[in-house]
C-alpha positions, -999 to 999 in steps of 0.1 A, spaced: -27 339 367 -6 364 344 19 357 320 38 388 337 38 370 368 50 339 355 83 358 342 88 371 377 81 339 390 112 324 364 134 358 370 137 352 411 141 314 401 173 319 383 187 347 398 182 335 434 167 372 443 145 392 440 165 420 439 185 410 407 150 393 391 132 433 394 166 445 380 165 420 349 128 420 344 131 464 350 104 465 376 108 478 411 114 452 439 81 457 456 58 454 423 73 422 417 75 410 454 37 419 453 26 401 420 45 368 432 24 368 465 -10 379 447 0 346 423 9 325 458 -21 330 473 -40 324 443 -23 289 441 -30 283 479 10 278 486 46 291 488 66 291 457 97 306 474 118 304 507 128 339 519 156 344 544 179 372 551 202 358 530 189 333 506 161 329 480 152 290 468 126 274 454 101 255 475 88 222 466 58 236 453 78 260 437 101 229 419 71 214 409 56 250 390 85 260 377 89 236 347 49 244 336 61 279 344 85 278 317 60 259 293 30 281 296 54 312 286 71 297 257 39 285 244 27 324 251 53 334 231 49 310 205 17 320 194 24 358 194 51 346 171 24 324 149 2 356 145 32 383 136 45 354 110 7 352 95 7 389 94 41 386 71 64 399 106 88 372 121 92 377 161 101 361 193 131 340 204 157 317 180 174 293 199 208 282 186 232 253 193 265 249 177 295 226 184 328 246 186 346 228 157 320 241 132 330 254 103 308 247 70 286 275 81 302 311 89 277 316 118 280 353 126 282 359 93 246 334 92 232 357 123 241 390 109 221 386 81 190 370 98 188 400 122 191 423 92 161 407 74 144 398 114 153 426 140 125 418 161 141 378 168 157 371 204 187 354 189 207 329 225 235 309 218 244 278 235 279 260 228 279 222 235 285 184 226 265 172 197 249 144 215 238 172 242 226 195 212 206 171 191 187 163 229 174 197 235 163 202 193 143 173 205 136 183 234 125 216 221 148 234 244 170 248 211 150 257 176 182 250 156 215 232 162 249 229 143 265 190 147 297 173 138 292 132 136 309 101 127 301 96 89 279 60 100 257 89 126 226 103 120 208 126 141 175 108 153 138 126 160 145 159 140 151 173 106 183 172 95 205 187 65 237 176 57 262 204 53 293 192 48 321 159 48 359 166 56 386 140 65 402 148 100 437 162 101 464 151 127 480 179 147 512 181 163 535 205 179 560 222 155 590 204 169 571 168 165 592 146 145 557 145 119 557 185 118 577 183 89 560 152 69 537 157 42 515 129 54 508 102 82 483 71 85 466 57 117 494 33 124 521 59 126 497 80 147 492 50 170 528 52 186 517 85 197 498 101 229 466 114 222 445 145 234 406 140 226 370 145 235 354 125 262 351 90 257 314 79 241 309 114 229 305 121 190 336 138 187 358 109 197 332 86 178 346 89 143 387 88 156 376 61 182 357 41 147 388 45 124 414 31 146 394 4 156 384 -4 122 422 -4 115 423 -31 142 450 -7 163 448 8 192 459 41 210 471 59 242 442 90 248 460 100 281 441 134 276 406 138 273 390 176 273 353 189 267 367 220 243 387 215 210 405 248 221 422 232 250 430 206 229 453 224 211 466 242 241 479 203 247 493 197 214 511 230 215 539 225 239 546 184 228 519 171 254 502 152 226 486 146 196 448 154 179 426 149 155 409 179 142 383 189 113 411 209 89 392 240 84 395 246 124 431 232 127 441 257 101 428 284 127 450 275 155 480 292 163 513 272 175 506 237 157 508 219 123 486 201 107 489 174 84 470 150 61 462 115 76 458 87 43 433 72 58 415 96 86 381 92 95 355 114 79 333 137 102 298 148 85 285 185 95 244 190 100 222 216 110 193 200 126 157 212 138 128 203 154 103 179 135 71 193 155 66 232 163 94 243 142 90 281 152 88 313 124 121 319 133 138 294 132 121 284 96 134 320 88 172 313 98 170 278 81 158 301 51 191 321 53 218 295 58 198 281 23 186 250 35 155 235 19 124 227 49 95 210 36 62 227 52 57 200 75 82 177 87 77 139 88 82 119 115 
């Protein structure tokens, strides 16, 4: 068994061809068609179903795939181990980041890490923070960027704390508030909110402070992107609660101070065990101080 053949193997598994795996892996058709049956019958069974006009996974195939994926990342890994001890830092940096994140300027963060690392396979994922703290522990992501309720803290992984802002509330321009120089939670509380999914971090700290307030409040909107959000709040649909340094960004609404708004924290997070070169090096750039060896 190759480690070559275990990238075809992954290629045709998420492309759903072989056509487009040869294409992203740049082999011909037929060399990989060939090393994927010299690794079948090596195995003693089918990884794939081949019709006409599909390509899927056979249950065999299911079952291989996810040591597939292990047994190259670990590859990897250890080329990476021996260019770091050599003074080099290679291979892949997975990063997760929230879309509301603004205590780090993350291009800004990438540009300089590829500068000092041009050899790192930087991917970008965009997700919840309850999703992104998962796969750090998972080992899925090297490095994620979370927003949570100031009573959170992210479980199983190393953590920094980047930042504290209070929430802002923002309204469409013509809102009767668009013109006020402040509001508290029980003014907001007449009004129709936009916000994230219920039981997700993002709503946490909104959902915390009313209820600590002992009000309540009408979320008749509830979206997965703080963009969309504000595509709501824009034309009078409702009313938000944002971090300020991304409300500031967005065009058609006003934002204004809340007296008593709930507090939203800002970490950067990383894996406890097998923290990679790379993503020690990135951590290393945003400034953040990582012991050798994480704790459990």
């Amino acid at each position: 068994m190759e480690l070559q053949q275990l990238r075809y193997v992954i290629a045709v598994a998420e492309t759903n061809s072989f056509t487009r795996a040869a294409e992203r892996c740049l082999v011909v058709q037929s060399a990989l068609s060939h090393q994927i049956a010299r690794l079948e019958r090596e195995l003693g069974g089918r990884l794939f179903e081949r019709t006409t006009r599909r390509v899927r996974l056979t249950p065999a195939g299911e079952a291989f795939l996810p040591a597939a994926r292990q047994c190259l990342e670990a590859a990897e890994r250890a080329a990476a181990e021996v260019a770091a001890a050599l003074g080099e830092v290679r291979g892949r940096l997975a990063v997760g980041l929230i879309p509301t994140v603004t205590a780090v300027d993350i291009p800004g963060a990438l540009r300089d890490f590829r500068l000092r690392h041009p050899q790192v396979r930087v991917s970008l994922r965009v997700g919840a923070s309850d999703e992104l703290a998962e796969q750090v522990r998972e080992g899925t992501l090297d490095v994620a960027f979370l927003g949570l309720p100031a009573t959170a803290r992210p479980r199983g992984v190393g953590r920094h704390e980047l930042s504290r802002e209070r929430l802002v509330a923002v309204v469409a321009p013509d809102h009767p508030l668009a013109g006020a120089p402040s509001a508290d939670l029980r003014r907001l509380s007449r009004e129709v909110f936009a916000d994230f999914p219920a039981g997700t971090a993002g709503r946490a700290q909104t959902d915390q402070a009313f209820t600590a307030a002992g009000l309540t409040r009408d979320v008749a909107f509830e979206v997965t992107t703080a963009d969309y959000i504000a595509s709501l709040v824009g034309p009078g649909l409702a009313v938000a609660m944002l971090p300020p340094a991304y409300a500031e960004r967005l065009p058609g609404v006003v934002a204004l101070e809340v007296s008593d708004a709930p507090v939203r924290v800002q970490h950067v997070i990383w894996s406890r065990s097998g923290r990679t070169p790379a993503a020690t090096a990135f951590l290393t750039v945003l400034g953040v101080p990582v012991p050798e060896a994480d704790g459990r």
